[in-house]
C-alpha positions as a Python dict, from the first residue, in 0.01 Angstrom:
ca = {
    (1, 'X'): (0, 0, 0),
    (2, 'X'): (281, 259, 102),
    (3, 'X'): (259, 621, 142),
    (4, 'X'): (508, 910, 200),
    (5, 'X'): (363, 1168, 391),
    (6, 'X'): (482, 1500, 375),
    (7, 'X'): (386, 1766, 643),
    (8, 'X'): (359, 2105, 432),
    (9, 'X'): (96, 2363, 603),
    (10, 'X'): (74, 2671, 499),
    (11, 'X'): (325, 2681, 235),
    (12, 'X'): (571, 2652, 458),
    (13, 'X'): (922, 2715, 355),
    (14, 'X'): (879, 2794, -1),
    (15, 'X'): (1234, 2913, -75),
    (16, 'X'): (1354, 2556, 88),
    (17, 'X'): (1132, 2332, -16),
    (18, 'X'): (1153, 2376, -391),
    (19, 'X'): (1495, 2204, -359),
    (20, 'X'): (1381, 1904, -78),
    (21, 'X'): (984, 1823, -213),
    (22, 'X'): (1107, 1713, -572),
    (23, 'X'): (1345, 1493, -382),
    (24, 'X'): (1122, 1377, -160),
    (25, 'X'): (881, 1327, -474),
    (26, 'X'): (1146, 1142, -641),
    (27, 'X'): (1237, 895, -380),
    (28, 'X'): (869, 790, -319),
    (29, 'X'): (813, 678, -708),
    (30, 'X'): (1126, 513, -725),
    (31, 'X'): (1011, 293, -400),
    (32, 'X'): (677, 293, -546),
    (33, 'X'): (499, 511, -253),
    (34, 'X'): (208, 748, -235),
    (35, 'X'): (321, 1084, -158),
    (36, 'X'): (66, 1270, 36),
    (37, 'X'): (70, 1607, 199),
    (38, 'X'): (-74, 1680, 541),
    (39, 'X'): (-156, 2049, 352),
    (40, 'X'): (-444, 2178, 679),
    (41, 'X'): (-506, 2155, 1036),
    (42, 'X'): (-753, 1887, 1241),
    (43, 'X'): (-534, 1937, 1563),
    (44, 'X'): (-653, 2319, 1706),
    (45, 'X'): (-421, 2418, 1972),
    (46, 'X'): (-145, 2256, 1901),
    (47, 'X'): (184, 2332, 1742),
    (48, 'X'): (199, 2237, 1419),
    (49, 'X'): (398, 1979, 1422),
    (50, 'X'): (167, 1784, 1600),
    (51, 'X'): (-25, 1744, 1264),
    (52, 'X'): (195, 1480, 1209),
    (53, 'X'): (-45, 1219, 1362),
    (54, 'X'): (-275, 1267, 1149),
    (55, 'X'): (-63, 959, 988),
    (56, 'X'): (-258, 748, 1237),
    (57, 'X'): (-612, 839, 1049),
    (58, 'X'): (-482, 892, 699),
    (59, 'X'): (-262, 602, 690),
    (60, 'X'): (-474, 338, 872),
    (61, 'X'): (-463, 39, 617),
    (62, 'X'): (-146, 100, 431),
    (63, 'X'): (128, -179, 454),
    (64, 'X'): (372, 98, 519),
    (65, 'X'): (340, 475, 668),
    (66, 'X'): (690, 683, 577),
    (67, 'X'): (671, 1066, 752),
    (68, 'X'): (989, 1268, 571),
    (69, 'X'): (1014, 1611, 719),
    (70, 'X'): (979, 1842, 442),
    (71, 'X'): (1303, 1997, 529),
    (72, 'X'): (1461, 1690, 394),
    (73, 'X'): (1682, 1581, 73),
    (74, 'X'): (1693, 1273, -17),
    (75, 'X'): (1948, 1128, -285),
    (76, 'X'): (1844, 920, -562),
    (77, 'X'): (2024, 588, -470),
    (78, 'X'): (1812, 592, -133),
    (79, 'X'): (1731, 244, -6),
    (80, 'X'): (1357, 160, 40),
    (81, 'X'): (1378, 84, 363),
    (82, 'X'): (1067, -88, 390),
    (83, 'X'): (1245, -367, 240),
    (84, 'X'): (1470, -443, 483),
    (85, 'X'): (1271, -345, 789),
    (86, 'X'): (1099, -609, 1035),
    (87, 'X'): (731, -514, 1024),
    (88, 'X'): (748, -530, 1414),
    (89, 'X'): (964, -322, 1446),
    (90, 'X'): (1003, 115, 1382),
    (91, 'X'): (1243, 297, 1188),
    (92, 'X'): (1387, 637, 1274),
    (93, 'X'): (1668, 831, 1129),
    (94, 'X'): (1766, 909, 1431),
    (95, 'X'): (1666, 990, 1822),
    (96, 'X'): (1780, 1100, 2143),
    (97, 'X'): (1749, 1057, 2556),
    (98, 'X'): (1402, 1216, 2618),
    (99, 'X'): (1512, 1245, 2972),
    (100, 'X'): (1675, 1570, 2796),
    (101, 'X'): (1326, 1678, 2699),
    (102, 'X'): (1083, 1539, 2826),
    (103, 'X'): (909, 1462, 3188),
    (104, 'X'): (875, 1081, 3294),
    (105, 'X'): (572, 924, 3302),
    (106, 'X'): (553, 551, 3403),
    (107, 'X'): (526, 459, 3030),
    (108, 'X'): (857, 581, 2955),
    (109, 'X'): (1002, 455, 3256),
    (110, 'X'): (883, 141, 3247),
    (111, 'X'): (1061, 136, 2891),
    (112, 'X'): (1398, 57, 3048),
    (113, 'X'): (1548, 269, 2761),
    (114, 'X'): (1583, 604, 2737),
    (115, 'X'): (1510, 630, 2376),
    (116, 'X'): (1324, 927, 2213),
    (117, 'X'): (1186, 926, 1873),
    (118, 'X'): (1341, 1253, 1677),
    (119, 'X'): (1029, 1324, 1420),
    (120, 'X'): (1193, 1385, 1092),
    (121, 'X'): (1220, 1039, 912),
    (122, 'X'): (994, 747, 1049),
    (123, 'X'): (882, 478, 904),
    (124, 'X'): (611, 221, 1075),
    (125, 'X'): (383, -99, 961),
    (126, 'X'): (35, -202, 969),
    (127, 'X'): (174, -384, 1305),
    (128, 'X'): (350, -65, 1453),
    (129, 'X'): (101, 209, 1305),
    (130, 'X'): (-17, 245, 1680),
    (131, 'X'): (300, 521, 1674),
    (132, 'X'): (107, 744, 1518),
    (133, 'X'): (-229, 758, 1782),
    (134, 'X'): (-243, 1104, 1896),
    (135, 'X'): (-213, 1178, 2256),
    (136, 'X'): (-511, 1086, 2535),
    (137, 'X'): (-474, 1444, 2634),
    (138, 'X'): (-532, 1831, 2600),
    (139, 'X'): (-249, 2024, 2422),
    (140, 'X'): (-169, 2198, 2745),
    (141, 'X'): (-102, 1875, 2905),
    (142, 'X'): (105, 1753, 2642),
    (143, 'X'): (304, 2092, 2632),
    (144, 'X'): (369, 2040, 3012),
    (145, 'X'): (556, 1723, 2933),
    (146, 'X'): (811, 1858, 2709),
    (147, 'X'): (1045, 2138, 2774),
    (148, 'X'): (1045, 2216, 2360),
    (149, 'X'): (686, 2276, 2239),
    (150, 'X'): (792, 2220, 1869),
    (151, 'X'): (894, 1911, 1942),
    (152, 'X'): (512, 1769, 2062),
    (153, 'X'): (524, 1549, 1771),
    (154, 'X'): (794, 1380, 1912),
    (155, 'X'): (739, 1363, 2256),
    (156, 'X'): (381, 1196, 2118),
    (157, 'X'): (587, 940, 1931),
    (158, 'X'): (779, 891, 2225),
    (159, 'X'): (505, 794, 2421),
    (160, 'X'): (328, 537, 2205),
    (161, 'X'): (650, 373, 2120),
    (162, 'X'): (675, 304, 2482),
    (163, 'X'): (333, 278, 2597),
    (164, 'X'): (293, -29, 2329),
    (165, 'X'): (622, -158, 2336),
    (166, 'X'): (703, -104, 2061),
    (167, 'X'): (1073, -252, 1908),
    (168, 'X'): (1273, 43, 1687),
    (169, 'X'): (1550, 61, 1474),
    (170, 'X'): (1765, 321, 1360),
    (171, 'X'): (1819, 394, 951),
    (172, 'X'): (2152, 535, 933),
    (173, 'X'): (2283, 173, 909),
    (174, 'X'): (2592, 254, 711),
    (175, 'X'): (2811, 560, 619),
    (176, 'X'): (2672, 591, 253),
    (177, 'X'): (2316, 594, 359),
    (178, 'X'): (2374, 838, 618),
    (179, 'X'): (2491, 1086, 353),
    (180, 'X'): (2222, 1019, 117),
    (181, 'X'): (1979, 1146, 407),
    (182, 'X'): (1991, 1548, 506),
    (183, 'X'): (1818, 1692, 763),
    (184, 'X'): (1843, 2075, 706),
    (185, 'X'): (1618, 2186, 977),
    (186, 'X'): (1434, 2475, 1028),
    (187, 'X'): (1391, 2586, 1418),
    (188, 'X'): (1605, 2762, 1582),
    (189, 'X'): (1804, 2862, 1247),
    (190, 'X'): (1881, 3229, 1224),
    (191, 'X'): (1792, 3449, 915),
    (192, 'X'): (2159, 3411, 804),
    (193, 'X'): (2154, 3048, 872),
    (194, 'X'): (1827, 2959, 617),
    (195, 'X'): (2001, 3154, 382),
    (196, 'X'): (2270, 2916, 370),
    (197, 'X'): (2098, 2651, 407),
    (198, 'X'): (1912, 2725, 70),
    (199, 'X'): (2224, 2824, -108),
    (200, 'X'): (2351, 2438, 10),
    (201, 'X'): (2012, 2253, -96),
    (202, 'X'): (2038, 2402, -463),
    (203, 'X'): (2405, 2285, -446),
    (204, 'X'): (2331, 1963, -343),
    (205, 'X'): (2029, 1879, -583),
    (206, 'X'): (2248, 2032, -836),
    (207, 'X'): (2532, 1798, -790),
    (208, 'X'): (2279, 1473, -740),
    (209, 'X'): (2123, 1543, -1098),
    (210, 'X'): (1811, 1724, -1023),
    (211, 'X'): (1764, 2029, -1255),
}
């Protein structure tokens, strides 16, 4: 089994998401996914983008466990990645030094790398679904450990990709694929930003075929 999860609380970003969820829909049949939304909370006091892990509940079992941000367009000739990927090993669209972010703890230190899991695209296994196991502590905690509260999720990732060991990969393997994969993002944009960034995601599904 393989499942898509989207992370959509709230009806968050309606004017946005119109043009990225049919995408999103799109690429998941043609790899022959489940798409599932993460629609309410189970984590209390947390940000919400720590509702992410609920992956590690709702995907237990599944062969494959895809999180898309639902800020995301995805082009039709999109790879499934899952055929490529080692099962030992996570993929990410991309990351970044947590020391930039985030506290050390001996986990991450004990890494030897300083690489950070960047939430928006990640793909694990039945052998690497321990990514997803939420945090052995209170949100408070957590928060303390991460100079970007939004960003929980990631710091979370962080952790149990170095607390197990886990091996990662990065997806943007090729100049082609890269493009077929936009981020738009959604924190930190100004009014005026989102704006264009909605004017560019009708564009863009426009020009890939979607109606």
């Amino acid at each position: 089994m393989k499942n898509v999860f989207v992370l959509h609380v709230d009806n968050y970003r309606p004017d946005l998401c119109k043009y990225t969820l049919p995408t999103i829909r799109a690429w998941a049949d043609k790899i022959g996914a489940n798409l599932r939304f993460i629609q309410s909370r189970k984590f209390n006091g947390w940000p919400i983008t720590y509702e992410k892990m609920q992956v590690h509940e709702l995907g237990r079992g599944a062969r494959w466990n895809i999180l898309v941000d639902a800020d995301f367009l995805l082009h039709p000739d999109l790879p499934d990645f899952t055929d490529m990927l080692d099962r030992a090993v996570v993929g990410i669209h991309y990351g970044f030094n947590w020391r930039q972010f985030f506290k050390p703890n001996p986990y991450l230190e004990r890494a030897r790398h300083t690489q950070a899991v960047a939430g928006g695209f990640v793909i694990t296994s039945d052998w690497t679904h321990d990514l997803w196991e939420p945090l052995p502590m209170t949100p408070a905690q957590a928060l303390s450990q991460t100079s970007r509260p939004f960003i929980v999720d990631e710091y979370a990732m962080t952790y149990n990709l170095c607390k197990y060991g886990l091996n990662f990969t990065g997806l943007q393997f090729s100049e082609v694929v890269s493009k077929q994969m936009i981020h738009l993002g959604s924190e930190e944009r100004t009014a005026e930003e989102k704006l264009k960034d909605v004017a560019f995601a009708e564009a863009t599904v426009r020009a890939w075929g979607f109606e």
